[in-house]
N, C-alpha and C positions, 0 to 999 in steps of 0.2 A: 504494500500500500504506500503510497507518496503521503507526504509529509499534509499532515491536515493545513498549515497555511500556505499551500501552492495549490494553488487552483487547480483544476480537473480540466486538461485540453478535450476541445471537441473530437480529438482522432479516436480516443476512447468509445463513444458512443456508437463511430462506426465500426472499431473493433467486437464491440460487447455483440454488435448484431451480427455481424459475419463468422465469427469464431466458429460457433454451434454447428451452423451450413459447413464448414469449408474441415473442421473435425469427422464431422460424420461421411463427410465424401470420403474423406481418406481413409477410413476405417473401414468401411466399408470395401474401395476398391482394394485398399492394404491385405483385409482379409482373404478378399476373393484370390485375387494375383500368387499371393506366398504361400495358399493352402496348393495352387495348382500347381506351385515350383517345389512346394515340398512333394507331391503326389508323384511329380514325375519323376523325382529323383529315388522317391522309396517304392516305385511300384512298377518303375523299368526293370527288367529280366537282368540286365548286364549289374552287377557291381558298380559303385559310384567309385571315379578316380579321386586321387587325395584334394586336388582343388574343388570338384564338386560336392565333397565331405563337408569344408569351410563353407562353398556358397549355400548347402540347405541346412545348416546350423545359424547360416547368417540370415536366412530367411524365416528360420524358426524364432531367431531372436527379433526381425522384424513385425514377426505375428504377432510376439507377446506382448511390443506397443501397442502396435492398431488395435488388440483388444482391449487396453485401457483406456484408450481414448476416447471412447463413447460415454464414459463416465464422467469427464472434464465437459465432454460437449451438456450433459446435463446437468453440470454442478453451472456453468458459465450461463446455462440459459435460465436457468432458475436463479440469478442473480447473485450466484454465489455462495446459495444455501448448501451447503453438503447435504444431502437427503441418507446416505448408503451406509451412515455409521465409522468408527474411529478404526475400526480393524480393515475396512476397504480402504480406509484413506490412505493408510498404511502402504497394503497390497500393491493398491494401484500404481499410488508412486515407485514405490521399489521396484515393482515394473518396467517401468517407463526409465528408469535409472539404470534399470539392468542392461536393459536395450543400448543403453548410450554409452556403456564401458563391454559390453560382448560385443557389437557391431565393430566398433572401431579393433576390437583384438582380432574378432576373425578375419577382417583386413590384413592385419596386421602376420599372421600365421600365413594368409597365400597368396602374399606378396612374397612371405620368406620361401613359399613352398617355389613360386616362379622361379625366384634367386636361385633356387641348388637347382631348381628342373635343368636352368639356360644355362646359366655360370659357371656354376660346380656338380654338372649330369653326372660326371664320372667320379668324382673324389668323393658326395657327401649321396650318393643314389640310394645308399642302405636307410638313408633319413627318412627318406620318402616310403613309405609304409603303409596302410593305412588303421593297423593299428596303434602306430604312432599316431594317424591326424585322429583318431577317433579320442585317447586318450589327452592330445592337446586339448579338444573342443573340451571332453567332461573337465578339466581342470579351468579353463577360461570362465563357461557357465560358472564355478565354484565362484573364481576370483570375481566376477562381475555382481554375485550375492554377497560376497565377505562386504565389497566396498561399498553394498550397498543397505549395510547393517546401521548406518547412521541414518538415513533416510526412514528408515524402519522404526528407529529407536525417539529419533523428534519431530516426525510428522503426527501432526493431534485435530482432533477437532473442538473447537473453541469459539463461542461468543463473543461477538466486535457489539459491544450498545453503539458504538459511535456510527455505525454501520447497521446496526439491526440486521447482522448475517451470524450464522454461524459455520465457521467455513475452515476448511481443509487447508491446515497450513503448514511451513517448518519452520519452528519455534527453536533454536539454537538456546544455549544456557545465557551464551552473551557475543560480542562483535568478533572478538580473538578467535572464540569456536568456529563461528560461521566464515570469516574470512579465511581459517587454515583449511575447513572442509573444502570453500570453493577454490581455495588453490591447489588442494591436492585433488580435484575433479580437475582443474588445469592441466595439471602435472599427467595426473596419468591415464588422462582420457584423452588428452591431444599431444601435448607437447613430447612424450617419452615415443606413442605409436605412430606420429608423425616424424620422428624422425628416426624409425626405422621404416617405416615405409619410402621416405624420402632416398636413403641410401640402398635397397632394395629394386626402386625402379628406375635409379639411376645406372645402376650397372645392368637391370634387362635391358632398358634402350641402348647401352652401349652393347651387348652382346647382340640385339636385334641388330644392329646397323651393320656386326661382322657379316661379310658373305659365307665364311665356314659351314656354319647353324645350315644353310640353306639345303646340303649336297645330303642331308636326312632327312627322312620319308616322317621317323618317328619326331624331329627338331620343328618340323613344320605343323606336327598337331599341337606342340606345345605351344609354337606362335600362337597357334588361333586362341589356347585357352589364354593367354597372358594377354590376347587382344583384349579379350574380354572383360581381365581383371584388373587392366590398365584406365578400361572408359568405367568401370564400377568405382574404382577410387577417385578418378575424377569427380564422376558423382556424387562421391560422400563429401569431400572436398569442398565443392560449390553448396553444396547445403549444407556444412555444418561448420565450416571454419567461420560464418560470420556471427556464430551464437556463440564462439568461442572467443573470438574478439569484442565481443559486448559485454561475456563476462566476466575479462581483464577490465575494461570501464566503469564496470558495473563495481568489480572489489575497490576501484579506484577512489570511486564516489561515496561507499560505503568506509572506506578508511580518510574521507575529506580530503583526500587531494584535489577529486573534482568537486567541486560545488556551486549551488543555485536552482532554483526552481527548472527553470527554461532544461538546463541539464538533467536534472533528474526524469522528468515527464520522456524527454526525447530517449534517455537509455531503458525510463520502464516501456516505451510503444516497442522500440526496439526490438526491447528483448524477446517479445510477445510475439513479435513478425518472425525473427530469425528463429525463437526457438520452435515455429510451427512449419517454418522454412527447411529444419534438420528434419522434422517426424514425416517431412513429404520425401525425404529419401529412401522412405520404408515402401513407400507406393513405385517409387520407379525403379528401384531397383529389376525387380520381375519380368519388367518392362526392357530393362536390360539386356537381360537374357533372353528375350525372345528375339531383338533388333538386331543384337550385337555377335551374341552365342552362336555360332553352328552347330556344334557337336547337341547344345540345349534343343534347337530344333530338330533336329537329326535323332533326338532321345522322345520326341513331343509325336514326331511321325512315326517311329520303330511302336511306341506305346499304344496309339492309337490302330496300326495294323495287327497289334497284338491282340488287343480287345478283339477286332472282326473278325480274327480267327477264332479267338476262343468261342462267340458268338454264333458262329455258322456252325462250327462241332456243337456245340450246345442245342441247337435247333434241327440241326439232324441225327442226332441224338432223339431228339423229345418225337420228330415224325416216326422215326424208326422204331422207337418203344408203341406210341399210337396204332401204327401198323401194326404190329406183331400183336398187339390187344384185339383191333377187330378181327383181327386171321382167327385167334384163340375163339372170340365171339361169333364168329359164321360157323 
């Protein structure tokens, strides 16, 4: 909440009314999209390779937003009342939290998985596993609950008289608390996986631009997949580094370096835009993989001739029992 004597800009009122609309879109298509990228990848015949491992844990971690966010589109349009009780407030959040520290690691895992695929195929190939990437994923899921044990521990639900709301919030002990949690949300939700991703797809592009890589059958499927994980980080990139730059501003304003009205209203609109700017990378991701992926479509086409087989045995199957009943009946 801003400070009770700075005025309340009008960009608010257009926010309070678009929120609810533009949450449940995304929820919505969020859901549909990542339940169809997780289906395809657990219900194709073939084994998933160790980068498709990371992308339908990353899709699974995207589902577990777009499930919470139908909750916020109802807490926002009921004016802020929490309706759903102190133990959802909880849930929800740590949700929504988990999402934002496992997204960026499972990046962050096949990006390094590209790095040994292109770089190091032959020195670190025994890395590449996929009981090794199934065991990465269960320990990342861990870590993305551990740090998200404070969210768990000071999200409450509490009456504003000054507001006649009673609303879902996170209540820190005091400024020091909440300033060291948002810096270590800094630290290790962007700054540490961003700069392993950053030296990771520097050396793919530099092994992509080799002509070597080229003169292999098996070098050129790993192009296509690194194609794919190269425009996926793009995409995390452009939707979430600018909620990561508002909440360096934002600790800024909260520790009085920045200060004044005009300042504070412009980094809370901010925040609001960019942080619903990041939970739209949950929606395009899928989108991704369908534009970008070959092999994903090439898994989308194998699945769905799979089905018509099983479909046509199945129905000539049921005529053939049918038959063989009227034969028994005549």
């Amino acid at each position: 909440t801003n400070d009770s004597s700075c005025p309340e800009p009008e960009a608010w009122e257009w926010l309070y009314a678009n929120q609810p609309v533009y949450i449940l879109i995304i929820s919505v298509l969020g859901i549909i999209f990542n339940l169809f990228v997780l289906m395809v990848f657990c219900l194709h015949k073939k084994p998933c390779t160790i980068a498709e491992i990371y992308l339908s844990n990353l899709a699974a971690a995207d589902l577990v937003l777009v499930s919470c966010l139908p909750f916020w589109a109802v807490n926002i349009s009921n004016n802020f009342n929490w309706p759903f009780g102190e133990f959802m407030c909880k849930v929800v959040n740590v949700g929504i939290k988990v999402n934002i520290y496992c997204s960026i690691y499972f990046l962050v895992l096949v990006s390094i998985d590209r790095y040994l695929a292109l770089v190091h195929a032959l020195s670190h190939g025994r890395m590449r596993r996929p009981k090794y990437a199934k065991l990465s994923c269960l320990l990342t899921w861990g870590f993305g609950l551990l740090l998200s044990i404070p969210t768990f521990i000071f999200r409450e639900v509490s009456y504003f008289p000054e507001y006649d709301v009673e609303a879902c919030y996170l209540e820190y002990p005091n400024l020091s608390v909440e300033l060291f949690f948002d810096g270590l949300l800094l630290i290790l939700s962007f700054i540490v996986p961003i700069s392993i991703i950053s030296f990771c797809t520097l050396k793919i592009i530099q092994a992509l631009k080799t002509k070597v890589i080229e003169r292999f059958n098996a070098e050129k499927t790993e192009q296509k997949a690194t194609t794919l994980i190269l425009v996926v980080l793009l995409a995390f990139l452009i939707c979430w580094v600018p909620f990561h730059l508002i909440t360096i501003l934002n600790m800024l304003s909260r520790a009085e370096v920045l200060v004044g009205c005009h300042v504070s209203s412009v980094l809370d609109i901010c925040n609001q835009i960019f942080t619903y700017l990041g939970f739209f990378n949950s929606v395009l991701n899928p989108v991704l993989y369908v534009i970008v992926g070959k092999n994903f479509r090439k898994k989308v086409q194998e699945l769905v001739k799979q089905w018509s087989i099983k479909r046509t045995i199945n129905s000539e199957s049921t005529r053939s029992n049918l038959s063989s009943t009227l034969k028994t009946l005549v």
